[in-house]
C-alpha positions in Angstrom: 77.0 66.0 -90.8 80.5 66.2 -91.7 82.5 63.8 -93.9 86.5 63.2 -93.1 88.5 61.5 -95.3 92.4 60.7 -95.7 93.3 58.7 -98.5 97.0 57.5 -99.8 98.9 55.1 -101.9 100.9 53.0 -99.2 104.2 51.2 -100.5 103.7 48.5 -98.4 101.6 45.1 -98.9 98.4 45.0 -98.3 98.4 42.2 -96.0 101.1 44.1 -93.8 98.9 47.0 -93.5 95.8 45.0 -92.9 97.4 43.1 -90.2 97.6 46.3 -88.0 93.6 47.1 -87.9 92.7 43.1 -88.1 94.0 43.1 -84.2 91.8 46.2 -83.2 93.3 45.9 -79.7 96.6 47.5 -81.6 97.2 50.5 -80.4 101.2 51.2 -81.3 100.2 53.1 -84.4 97.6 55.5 -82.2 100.1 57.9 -80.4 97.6 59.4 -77.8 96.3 55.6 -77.0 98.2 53.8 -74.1 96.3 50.9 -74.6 93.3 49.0 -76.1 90.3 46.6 -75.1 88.1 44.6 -76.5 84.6 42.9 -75.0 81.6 42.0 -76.9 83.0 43.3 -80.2 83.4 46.7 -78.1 86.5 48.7 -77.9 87.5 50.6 -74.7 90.6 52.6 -74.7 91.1 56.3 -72.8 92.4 58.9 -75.3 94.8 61.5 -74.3 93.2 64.7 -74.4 89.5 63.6 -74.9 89.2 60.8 -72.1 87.2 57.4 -72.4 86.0 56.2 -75.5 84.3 53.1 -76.4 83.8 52.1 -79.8 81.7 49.6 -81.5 82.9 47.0 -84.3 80.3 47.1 -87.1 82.2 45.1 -89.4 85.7 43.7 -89.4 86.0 41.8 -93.1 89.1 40.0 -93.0 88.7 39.5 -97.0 87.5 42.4 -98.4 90.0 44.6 -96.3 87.4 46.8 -94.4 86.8 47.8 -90.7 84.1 49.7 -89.6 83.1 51.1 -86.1 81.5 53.9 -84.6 82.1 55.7 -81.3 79.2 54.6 -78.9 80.5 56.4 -75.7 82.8 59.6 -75.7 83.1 62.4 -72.9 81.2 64.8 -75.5 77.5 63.3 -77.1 78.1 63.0 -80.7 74.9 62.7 -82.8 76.5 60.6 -85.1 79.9 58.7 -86.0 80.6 55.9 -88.3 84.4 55.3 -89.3 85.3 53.2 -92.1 88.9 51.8 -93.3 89.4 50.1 -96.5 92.4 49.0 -98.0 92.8 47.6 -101.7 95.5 46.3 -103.9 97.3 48.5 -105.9 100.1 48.4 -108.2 102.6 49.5 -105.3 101.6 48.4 -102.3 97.5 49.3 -101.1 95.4 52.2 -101.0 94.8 53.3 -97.8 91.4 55.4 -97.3 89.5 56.0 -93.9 86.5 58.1 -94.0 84.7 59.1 -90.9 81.0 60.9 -90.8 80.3 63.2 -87.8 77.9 65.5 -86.2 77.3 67.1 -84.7 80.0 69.4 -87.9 81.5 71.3 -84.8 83.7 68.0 -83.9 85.1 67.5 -87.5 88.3 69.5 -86.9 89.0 67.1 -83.4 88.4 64.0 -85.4 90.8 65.4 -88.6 93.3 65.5 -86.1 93.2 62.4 -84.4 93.0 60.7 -87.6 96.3 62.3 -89.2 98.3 62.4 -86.2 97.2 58.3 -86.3 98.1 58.1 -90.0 101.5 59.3 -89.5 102.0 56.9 -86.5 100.9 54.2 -89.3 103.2 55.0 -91.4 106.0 55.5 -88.8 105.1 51.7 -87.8 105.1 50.7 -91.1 108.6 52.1 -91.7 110.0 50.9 -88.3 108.7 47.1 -89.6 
């Protein structure tokens, strides 16, 4: 299993940044997402260049700053995935760090790139706000 991680000081409150994962039908800071929904604490969305993916909400903590969900359905079995955001206070804004475990390892590079080229369309929302 393989263990992906971006981490960053944001200059921006905390509760502005938590407000974009709190809705996790948002999709504007996701560039290859059209669109986003949400059933039964399951998100469906189709991924451009992957195809249909459903996730599950394992925990959405509206006070301690953390979402959590894992990928139950993708076009490609994946042994394992569990995705965690967590945001805390800092002296300038939050601290931004998303880790994601996966295996089977051979998927690691796919998910490092969805979750930077989504980390620059957070911050690109973030500055546009």
């Amino acid at each position: 299993m393989k263990t992906v991680k971006i981490e960053e000081e944001l200059n921006y409150p905390l509760e502005e940044v938590w407000a974009i994962f709190a809705d996790v039908t948002r999709c504007d800071w996701v560039p290859a997402v059209e669109s986003i929904t949400e059933q039964d604490g399951v998100r469906s969305f189709t991924m451009e260049g992957i195809g249909e993916v459903q996730e599950k909400i394992l925990k959405l903590d509206n006070e301690k700053y953390c979402l959590q969900y894992s990928a139950i359905k993708t076009p490609t079995p994946l042994g394992h995935h569990l995705a965690t955001i967590q945001l805390t206070a800092s002296d300038t804004g939050c601290h931004f760090s998303w880790t994601t475990e996966i295996a089977p390892d051979e998927f690691s590079p796919a998910i490092e790139h969805g979750m930077s080229i989504s980390f620059e369309g957070l911050k690109q929302v973030l500055a546009n706000s």
